[in-house]
C-alpha positions in Angstrom: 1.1 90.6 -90.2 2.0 86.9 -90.5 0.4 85.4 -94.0 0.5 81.9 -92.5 -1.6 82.9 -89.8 -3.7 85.3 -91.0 -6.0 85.0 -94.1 -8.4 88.0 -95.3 -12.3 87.3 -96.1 -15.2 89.9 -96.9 -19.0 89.0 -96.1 -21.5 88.7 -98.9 -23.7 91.3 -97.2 -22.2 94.0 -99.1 -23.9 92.5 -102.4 -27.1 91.0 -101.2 -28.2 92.3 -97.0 -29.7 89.2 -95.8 -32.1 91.6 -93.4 -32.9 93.9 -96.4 -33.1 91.3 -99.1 -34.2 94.6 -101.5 -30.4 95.7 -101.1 -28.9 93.7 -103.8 -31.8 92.1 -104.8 -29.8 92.3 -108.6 -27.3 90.3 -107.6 -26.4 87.3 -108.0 -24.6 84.6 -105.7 -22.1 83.5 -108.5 -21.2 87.3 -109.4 -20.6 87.8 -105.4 -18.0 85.1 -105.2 -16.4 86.1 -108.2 -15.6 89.6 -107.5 -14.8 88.5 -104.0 -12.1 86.4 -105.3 -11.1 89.1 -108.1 -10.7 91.5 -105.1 -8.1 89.3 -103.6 -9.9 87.4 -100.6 -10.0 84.0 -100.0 -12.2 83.3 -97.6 -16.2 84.4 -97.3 -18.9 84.1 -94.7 -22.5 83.0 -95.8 -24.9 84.9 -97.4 -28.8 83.6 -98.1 -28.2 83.2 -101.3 -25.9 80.4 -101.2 -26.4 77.1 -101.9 -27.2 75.4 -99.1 -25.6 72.2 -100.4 -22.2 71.6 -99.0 -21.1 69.3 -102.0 -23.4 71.7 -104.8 -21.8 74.9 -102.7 -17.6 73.8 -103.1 -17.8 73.4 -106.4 -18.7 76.8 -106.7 -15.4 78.3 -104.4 -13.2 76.1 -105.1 -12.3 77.3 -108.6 -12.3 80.6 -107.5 -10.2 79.9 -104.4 -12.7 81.0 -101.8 -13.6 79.0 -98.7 -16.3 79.2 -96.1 -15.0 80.9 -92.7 -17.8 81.4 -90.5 -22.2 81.7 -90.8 -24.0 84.2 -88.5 -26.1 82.2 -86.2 -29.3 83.4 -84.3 -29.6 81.9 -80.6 -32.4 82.7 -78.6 -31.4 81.6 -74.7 -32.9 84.5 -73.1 -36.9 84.0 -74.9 -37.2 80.3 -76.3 -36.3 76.7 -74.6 -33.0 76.2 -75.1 -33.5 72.9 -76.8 -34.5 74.9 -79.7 -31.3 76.4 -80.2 -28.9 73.7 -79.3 -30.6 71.5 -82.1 -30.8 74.4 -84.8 -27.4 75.1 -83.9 -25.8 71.1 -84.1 -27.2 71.6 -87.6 -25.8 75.0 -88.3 -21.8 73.5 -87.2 -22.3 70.1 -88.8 -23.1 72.4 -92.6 -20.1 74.6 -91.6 -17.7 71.6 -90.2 -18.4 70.2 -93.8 -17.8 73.4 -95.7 -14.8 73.6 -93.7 -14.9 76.2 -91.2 -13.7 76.2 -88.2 -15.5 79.2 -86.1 -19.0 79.3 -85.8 -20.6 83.1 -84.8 -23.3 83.6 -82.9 -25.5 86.3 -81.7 -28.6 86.1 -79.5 -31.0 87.3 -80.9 -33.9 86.9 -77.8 -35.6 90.8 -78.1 -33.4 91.9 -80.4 -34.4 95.2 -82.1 -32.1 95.4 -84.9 -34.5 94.2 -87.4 -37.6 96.4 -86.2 -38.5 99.5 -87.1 -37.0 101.0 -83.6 -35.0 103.5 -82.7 -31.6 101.5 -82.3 -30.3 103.6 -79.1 -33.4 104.0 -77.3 -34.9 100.3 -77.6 -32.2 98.0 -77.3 -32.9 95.0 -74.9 -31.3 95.1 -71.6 -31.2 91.6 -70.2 -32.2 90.9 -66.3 -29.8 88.8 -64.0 -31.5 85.4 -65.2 -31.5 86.4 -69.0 -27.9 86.7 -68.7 -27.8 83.6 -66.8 -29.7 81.6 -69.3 -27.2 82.9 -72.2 -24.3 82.4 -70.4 -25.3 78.8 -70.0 -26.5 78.1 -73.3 -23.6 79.5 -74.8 -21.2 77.4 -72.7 -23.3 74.1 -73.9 -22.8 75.4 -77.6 -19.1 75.5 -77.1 -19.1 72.3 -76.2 -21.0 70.9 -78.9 -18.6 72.9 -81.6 -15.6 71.1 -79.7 -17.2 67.8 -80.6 -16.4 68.8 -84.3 -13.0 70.6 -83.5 -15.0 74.3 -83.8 -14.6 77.3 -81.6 -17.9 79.4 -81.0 -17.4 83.0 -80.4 -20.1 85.7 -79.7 -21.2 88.5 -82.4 -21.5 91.5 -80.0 -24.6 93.4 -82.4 -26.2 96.4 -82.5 -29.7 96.1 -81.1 -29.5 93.1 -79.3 -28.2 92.3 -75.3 -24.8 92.0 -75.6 -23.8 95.2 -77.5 -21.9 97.6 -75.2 -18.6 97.1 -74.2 -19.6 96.8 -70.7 -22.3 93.8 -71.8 -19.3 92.4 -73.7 -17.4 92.6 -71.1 -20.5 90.5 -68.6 -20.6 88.1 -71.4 -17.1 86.8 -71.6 -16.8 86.9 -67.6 -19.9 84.6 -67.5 -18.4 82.3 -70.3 -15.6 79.9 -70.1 -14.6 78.6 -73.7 -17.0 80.9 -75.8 -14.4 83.0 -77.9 -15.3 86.7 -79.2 -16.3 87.9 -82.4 -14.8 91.4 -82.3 -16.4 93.3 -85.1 -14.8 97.3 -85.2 -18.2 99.0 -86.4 -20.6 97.5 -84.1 -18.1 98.8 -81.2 -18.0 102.5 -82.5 -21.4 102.7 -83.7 -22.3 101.6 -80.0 -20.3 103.9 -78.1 -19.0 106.1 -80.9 -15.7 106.3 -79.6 -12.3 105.3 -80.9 -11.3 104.5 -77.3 -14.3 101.7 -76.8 -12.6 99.6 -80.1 -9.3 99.7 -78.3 -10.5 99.1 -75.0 -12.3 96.3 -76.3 -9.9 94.7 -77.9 -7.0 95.2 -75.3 -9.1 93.4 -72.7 -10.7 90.2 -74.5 -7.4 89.8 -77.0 -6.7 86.2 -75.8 -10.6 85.4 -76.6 -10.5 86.9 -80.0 -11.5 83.8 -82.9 -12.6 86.0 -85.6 -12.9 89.4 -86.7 -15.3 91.8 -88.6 -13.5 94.7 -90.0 -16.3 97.4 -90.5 -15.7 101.4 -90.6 -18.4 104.2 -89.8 -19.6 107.1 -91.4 -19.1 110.0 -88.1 -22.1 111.9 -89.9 -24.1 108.9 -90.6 -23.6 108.2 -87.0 -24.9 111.6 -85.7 -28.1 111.7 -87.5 -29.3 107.9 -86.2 -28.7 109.1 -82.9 -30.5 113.0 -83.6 -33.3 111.6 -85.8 -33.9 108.4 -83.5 -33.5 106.1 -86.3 -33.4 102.3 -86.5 -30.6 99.9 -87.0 -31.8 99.5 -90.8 -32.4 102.7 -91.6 -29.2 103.6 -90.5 -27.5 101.0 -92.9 -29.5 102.1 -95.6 -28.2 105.5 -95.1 -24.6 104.1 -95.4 -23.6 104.0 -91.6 -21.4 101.7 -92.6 -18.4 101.3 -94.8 -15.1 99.7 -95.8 -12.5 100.0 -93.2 -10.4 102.9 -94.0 -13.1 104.9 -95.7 -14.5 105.8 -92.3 -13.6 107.4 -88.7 -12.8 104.2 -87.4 -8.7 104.1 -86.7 -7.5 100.4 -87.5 -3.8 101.3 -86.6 -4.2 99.8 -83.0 -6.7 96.6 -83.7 -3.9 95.5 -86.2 -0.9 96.3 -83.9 -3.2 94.5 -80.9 -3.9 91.2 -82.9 -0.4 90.9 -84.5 1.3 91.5 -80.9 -1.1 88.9 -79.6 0.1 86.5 -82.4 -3.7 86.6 -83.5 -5.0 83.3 -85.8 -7.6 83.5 -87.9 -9.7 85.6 -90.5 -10.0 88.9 -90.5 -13.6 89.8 -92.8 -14.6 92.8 -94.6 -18.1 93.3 -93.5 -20.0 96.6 -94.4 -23.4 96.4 -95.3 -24.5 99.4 -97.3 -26.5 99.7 -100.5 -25.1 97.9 -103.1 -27.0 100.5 -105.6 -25.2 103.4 -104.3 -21.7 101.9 -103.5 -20.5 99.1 -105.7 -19.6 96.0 -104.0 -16.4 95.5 -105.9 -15.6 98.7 -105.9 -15.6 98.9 -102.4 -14.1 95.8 -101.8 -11.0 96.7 -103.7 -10.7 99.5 -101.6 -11.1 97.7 -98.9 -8.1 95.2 -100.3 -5.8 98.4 -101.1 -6.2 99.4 -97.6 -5.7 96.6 -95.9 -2.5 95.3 -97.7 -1.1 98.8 -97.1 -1.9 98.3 -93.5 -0.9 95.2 -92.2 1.0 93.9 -95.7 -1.1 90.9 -96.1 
């Protein structure tokens, strides 16, 4: 892969789970950012315990080379007035535009399930005709206001919430005009728990692509939230996730498809599993091995 166009990050949510805030709990926001940038990244999404001070927050990555890339952000289109989320949100891009970034993902987050104790396959929201309508909307109004600040939106296709399968995927971006896609790898096989969805994904919203998530899948993991009826949590805390190349997920085609594509962006480790039970910076250096060998970034 080009190195002028391509830049490697990792998410914080491997040291501290910002929806299980007992995962990590021990550690600490300047120990995150260290090893991150010991491990060989250079860019890093937000985790809650950052500074929330753009000025306080630089001062803190610069020395260590790291820079902001992109902060989750909830919308809720489909359950609140969308006033609500267009403001929250102006507030979200203006932090990040200062910090730097330049995507902005986004997830909505109206009856989402992944935070509930639910069983993550059977209680997913599916949204009606003017749910979808409403998001679709909303989401075009939010592009617009990144646009004002030079920043491309993209959706985060999630587990548990209304846009998780690859056929809501596919609704979403056919209802959207300059939304972009977050294309995250583990929330694609954990869905559908095939290697053929993740390529099939890909291959068809390529061109819409602003930022990845590189996340792997434990195949046993996998089995028993589906047999045991477990919820999204439970399966992270049971390590249904992990660093790319230490799962089933194949990588060999979402590489080849994004460097084909002349793909532009960050590509960021994300695999949320206990920090007690796999070290961060273990796994992140395993994560780094793999991925230089790989694409040679």
């Amino acid at each position: 892969m080009d190195k002028t166009r391509v830049k490697l990050g990792i998410a914080p949510i491997g040291w501290t789970n910002d929806d299980l805030p007992e995962l990590g709990a021990e550690n600490t926001f300047e120990q995150c950012v260290s090893e991150m940038a010991l491990a060989g990244y250079t860019g890093s999404e937000v985790g809650n315990k950052y500074p929330k001070d753009p000025a306080v927050l630089r001062k803190y990555l610069a020395p260590r080379g790291i820079e902001i890339c992109n902060a989750w952000f909830s919308c809720f289109f489909t359950t609140r007035p969308e006033r609500e989320t267009l403001d929250s949100f102006t507030a979200h891009r203006d932090f990040l535009h200062a910090m730097g970034a330049k995507v902005i993902g986004c997830s909505e987050q109206g009856r989402s399930v992944q935070g509930l104790d639910t069983p993550i396959f059977d209680g997913k929201p599916r949204f009606t005709d003017d749910e979808w309508k409403r998001l679709a909307e909303g989401m075009n109004k939010l592009a617009l206001l990144a646009a004002e600040k030079g920043m491309t939106v993209s959706l985060h296709h999630h587990m548990g919430t209304g846009v998780q399968t690859p056929e809501e995927i596919d609704r979403f971006m056919d209802m959207t005009e300059e939304v972009k896609l977050l294309f995250d790898t583990g929330h694609v096989y954990f869905s559908e728990g095939t290697q053929q969805a993740v390529d099939g994904v890909i291959d068809r919203h390529i061109g819409r692509i602003a930022h990845v998530h590189l996340k792997d899948v434990r195949k046993d993991v996998l089995a028993r939230v589906r047999e045991e009826r477990l919820s999204f949590l439970a399966g992270v805390v049971r390590g249904v996730f992990t660093v790319p190349g230490d799962g089933c997920v194949n990588f060999d085609h979402v590489f080849a498809a994004l460097d084909k594509n002349g793909y532009s962006g960050y590509m960021v480790v994300e695999a949320e599993q206990d920090p007690a039970t796999a070290n961060p910076f273990e796994y992140a250096l395993k994560a780094r091995a793999f991925l230089r060998e790989k694409t040679g970034l």
